[in-house]
Structures are given as structure tokens and as C-alpha cells.
N, C-alpha and C positions, 0 to 999 in steps of 0.2 A: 368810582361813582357812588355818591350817598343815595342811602333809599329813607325812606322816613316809613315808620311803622308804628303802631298805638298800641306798642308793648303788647304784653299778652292778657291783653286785659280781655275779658270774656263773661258773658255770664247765663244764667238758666232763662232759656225763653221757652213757652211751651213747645211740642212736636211740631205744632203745625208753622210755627215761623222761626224753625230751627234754617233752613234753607238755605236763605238772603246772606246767613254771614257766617255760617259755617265755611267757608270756603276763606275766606281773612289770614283765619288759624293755620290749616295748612297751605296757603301760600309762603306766610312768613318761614315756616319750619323749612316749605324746600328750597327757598333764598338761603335761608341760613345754611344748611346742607348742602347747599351745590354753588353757590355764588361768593359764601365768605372765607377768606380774601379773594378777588377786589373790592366785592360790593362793600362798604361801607352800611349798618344798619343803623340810623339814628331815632332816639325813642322822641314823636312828638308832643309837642308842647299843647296843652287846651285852649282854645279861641277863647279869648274875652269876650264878653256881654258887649262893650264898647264896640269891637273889631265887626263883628255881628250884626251891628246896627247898622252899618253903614250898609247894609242890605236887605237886610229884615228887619220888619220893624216893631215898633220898642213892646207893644202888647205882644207880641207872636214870641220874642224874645223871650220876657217874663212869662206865660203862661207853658211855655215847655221848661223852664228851669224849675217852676214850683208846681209842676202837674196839674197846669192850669186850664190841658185840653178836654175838650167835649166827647163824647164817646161818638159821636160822629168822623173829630176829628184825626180819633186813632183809629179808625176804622180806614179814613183814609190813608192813612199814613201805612198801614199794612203790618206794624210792629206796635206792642204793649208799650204803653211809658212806666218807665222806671229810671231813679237817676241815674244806677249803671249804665243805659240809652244813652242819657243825656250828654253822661261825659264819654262816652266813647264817640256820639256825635261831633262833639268840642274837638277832640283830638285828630278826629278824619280831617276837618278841616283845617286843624293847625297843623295838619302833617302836608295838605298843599300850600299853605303859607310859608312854609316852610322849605318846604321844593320847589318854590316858586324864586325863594328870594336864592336860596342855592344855586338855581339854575343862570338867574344874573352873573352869579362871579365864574361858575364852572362850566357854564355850558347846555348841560343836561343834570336832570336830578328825577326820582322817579316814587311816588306813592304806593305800595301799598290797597291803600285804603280811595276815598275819594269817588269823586263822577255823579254824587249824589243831585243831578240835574232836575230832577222832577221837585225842587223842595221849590216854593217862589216866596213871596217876601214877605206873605202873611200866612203861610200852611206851608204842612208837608204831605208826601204824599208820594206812592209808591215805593215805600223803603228810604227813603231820605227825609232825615229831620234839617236840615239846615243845606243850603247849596255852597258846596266849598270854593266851585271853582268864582260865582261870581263873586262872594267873601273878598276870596283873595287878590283878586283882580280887582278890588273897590280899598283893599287893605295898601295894597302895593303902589295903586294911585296915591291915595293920601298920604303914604310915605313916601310919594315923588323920586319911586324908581322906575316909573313905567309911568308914558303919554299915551302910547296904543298897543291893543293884544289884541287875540283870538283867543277864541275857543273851538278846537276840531275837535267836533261831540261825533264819534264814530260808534257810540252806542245803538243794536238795533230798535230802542225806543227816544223818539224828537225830546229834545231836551229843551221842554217848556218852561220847567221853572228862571231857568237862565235866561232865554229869549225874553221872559218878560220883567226881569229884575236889569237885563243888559238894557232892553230897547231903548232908551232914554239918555242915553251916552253912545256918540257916533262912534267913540275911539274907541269901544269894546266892540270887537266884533265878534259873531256866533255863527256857524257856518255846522250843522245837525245834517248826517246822512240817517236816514232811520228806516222802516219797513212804514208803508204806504199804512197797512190797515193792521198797526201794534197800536197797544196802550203808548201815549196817553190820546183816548179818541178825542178831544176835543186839545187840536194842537194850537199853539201861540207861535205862529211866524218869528223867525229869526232874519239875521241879513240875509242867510240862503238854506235854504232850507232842500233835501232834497230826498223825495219821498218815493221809495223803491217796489218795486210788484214782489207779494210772496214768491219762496222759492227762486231767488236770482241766487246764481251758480258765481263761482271763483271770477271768471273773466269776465262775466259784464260788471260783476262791483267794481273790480280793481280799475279795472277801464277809468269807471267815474269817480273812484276814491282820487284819483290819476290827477285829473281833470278841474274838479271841484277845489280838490286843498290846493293845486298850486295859481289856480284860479283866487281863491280866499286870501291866501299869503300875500297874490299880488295887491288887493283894493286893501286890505286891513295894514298892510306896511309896517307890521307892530316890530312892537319892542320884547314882546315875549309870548308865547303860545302856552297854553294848557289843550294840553290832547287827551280825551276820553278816549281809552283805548278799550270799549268794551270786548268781552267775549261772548257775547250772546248772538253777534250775527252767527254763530256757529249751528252747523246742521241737527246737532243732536242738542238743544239748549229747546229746557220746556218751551219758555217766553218770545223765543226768537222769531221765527215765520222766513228765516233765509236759510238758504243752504250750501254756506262757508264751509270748504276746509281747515283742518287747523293750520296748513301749508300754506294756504289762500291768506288765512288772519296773518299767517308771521310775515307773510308776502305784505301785505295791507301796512302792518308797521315796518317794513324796510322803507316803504314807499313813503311815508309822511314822516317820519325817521330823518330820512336821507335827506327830505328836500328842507326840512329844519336846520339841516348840518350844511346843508350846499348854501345856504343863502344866512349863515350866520345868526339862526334867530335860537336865543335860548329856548330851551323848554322843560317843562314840568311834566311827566307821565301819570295820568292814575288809571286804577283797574276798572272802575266804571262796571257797566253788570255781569252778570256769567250766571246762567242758574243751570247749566247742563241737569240733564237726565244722569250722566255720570260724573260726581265732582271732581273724582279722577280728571277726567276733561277741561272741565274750566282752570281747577291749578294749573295744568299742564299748560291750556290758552295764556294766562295771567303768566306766569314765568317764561313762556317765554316772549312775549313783551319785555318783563325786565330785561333777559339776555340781550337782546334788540338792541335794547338800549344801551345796553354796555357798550353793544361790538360796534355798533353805529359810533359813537363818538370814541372809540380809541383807535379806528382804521382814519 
């Protein structure tokens, strides 16, 4: 199985927005540790300005390449601009383009990096400069290897930037399980959207994770899926507001996993959020998604 990763590329952000991507670094380390051989690691490629556009548009584009945002706008966005940002932005995304188009010939293919759903076509926001999955899903159309997809956004925050860069093409569908009352408080409707009470335990998610994807699968009919596999529905995650086990989560990816593999639809995996209280934890969440993914498609 390929994984796509954005090298070790890294760099100094102050204390307080160390958080968000401290966690990237030691995923890849215990991939590489524990997973290679099989896993295949390949280093991705940077999105084009061009590939980019087809989602974001051309002011939004140029003003993050030249440090063109308003202090407003990085305030939103939750993270300093710097070009270092910039391209390791580039690369999150050319690493599901990437996994995207991998998954076409193989099956499954799996990120890394990626899930960055809060970005929409003219800001970013929440941690995300640019939205990869619907990029790549706008990339993959106009390369006419893909008529219909989903996106199973299992992150516990609604992935607005998507829903409203997708809503305007039937053949993308977006299907967001998220916590009722998480960021982002002013959500943008997707084709299903479904919004959970704090505090929901292992078996009433699973129930509706159950329910909801092979529900989505059936009306979206696609030709390829991207699954945010977040870790932050998890109990001990600052951001989250649910209370997942990590048993519950790897239980979550058997289940949308499986029915991927049962009904022959490729897919692209990314990590999508994780901010545990312990990072210990969300590696741990985030790998083992990867494994998942492995033993899913070689059984």
C-alpha cells in the first residue's frame, strides 16, 4: 500500500501553534517504524497554482502565495503565514492528489497529511490553508478519471469549507458526521450532514457511522471516495466534545473501510484532525487508521 507524506519538511512556529502539526512528524516516524515494508512511503508532489484554482479562487490563491493576507485573515486561519505554511500547504494537498489518483489503479492509498475541510474557496480557516479533498476531486474530474465521488468527512468538526466549494456539482457528494455544538458554529449544509449531541459513546456513533456511509455510498454511486478519518471524535481530544474510544475509532474505520472494499469503490485515506490532550494518543489514533487500511485491503 503507498502512503504519501510531505517529507520532513517542518518548521519553527511559535509555542502557541506548535499543536496542529506537531503530530504529522511523529506519525510519519512510526509509519516508518512499524509499517515499512509493506507500507510503501512516497514523498508528495506541491499542488500548482493552476490545480488550486479550480477550487479557490485566483485572488485567494495569489494572496496566500505572496503573503497577501490581512491580519484578520490569519487570525482566522489559526496559523502564522510563512512560505514554509505555504508549501507545506501545497504538498498536504498534492499528497491527496496523489492518493487519489493511486487509489484508482490500486485500490486504496492513504495520506499522511490532508482533511484540511474548514479551508473554502476564498479563506482559510481553522488550520487549513487550502481544501485538499475538494482540490482533488475538482483535479481528478478535469483529468476525467472520475464522474462521481464522496467525501466521508468523519471528522468531529462539519466540514464547511467542502460543502460549500462541492455544493454546486451534484456529482460530488459530502456526507459530514460532526458534534452538534463544535467549531465551525456557523455550519454550511452539505448533501448530509449529521450532527451528534456531546458526549455520544462508542455504540450510538457506530450505529450511525453504520448507517449514514452506506446510506451515502448508496445515493452518491461514485467512482471514488475520500474519507476524513479524523481522530478527534476521541474522548481525550481538547477540540472534540465526543467520547470515542480508540477501540470505537479503529471499530469506525473497519466499518467505512470494509464497505469501500465490499462494494469496490476506491479510496484515498487522510488524518484529518487529532488534537488530543496526549499526542501520544492521536499518533496512536492516526496509525492506526493507516494499519486499517493496510489489512482492509490485503484480507
Amino acid at each position: 500500500m503507498k502512503v504519501f507524506a510531505i517529507d520532513r519538511f517542518h518548521f519553527d512556529l511559535p509555542p502557541g501553534h506548535r499543536f496542529p502539526l506537531e503530530k504529522y512528524r511523529l506519525l510519519r516516524e512510526a509509519v516508518e517504524r512499524e509499517l515499512v515494508p509493506p507500507v510503501r512511503i512516497t514523498v508528495s508532489m506541491a499542488v500548482s497554482d493552476e490545480q488550486l484554482r479550480l477550487a479557490h479562487t485566483d485572488d485567494y490563491v495569489d494572496r496566500v502565495a505572496n503573503g497577501g493576507l490581512t491580519e484578520r485573515e490569519v487570525r482566522r486561519l489559526g496559523l502564522p503565514w510563512s512560505p514554509e505554511l505555504v508549501e507545506r500547504s501545497r504538498r498536504s494537498v498534492g499528497s491527496t492528489i496523489e492518493g487519489a489518483r493511486t487509489a484508482l489503479e490500486e485500490g486504496i492509498a492513504v495520506s499522511l497529511s490532508g482533511g484540511t475541510h474548514h479551508a473554502g474557496s476564498d479563506h482559510g480557516e481553522g488550520f487549513c490553508v487550502f481544501n485538499d479533498a475538494a482540490v482533488a476531486l475538482k483535479v481528478l474530474k478535469a483529468e476525467r478519471r472520475i464522474n462521481r465521488a464522496v467525501v466521508l468527512d468523519l471528522d468531529v468538526h462539519q466540514g464547511d469549507g467542502t460543502a460549500e466549494i462541492l455544493r454546486m456539482d451534484p456529482a460530488l457528494y459530502t456526507l459530514s458526521i460532526h458534534a452538534a455544538n463544535n467549531f465551525p458554529f456557523r455550519k454550511i449544509p452539505g448533501d448530509m450532514d449529521i450532527a451528534l449531541p456531546d458526549g455520544l459513546e462508542d455504540a450510538a456513533y457506530l450505529e450511525i457511522v453504520d448507517e449514514a456511509v452506506g446510506r451515502s455510498l448508496a445515493l452518491s454511486n461514485p467512482d471514488l471516495a475520500i474519507y476524513l478519518a479524523g481522530a478527534d471524535p476521541y474522548a481525550g481530544d481538547r477540540l472534540g466534545r465526543l467520547k470515542m474510544t480508540r477501540a470505537g475509532l479503529r471499530e469506525r474505520d473497519e466499518i467505512v473501510l470494509g464497505m469501500l472494499k465490499t462494494r469496490g469503490i476506491p479510496a484515498v485515506v487522510v488524518m484529518s484532525g487529532g488534537y488530543g490532550r496526549s499526542i501520544a494518543d492521536t499518533v496512536a489514533i492516526h496509525l492506526q487508521t493507516v494499519i486499517s487500511s493496510l489489512s482492509c485491503w490485503q484480507n
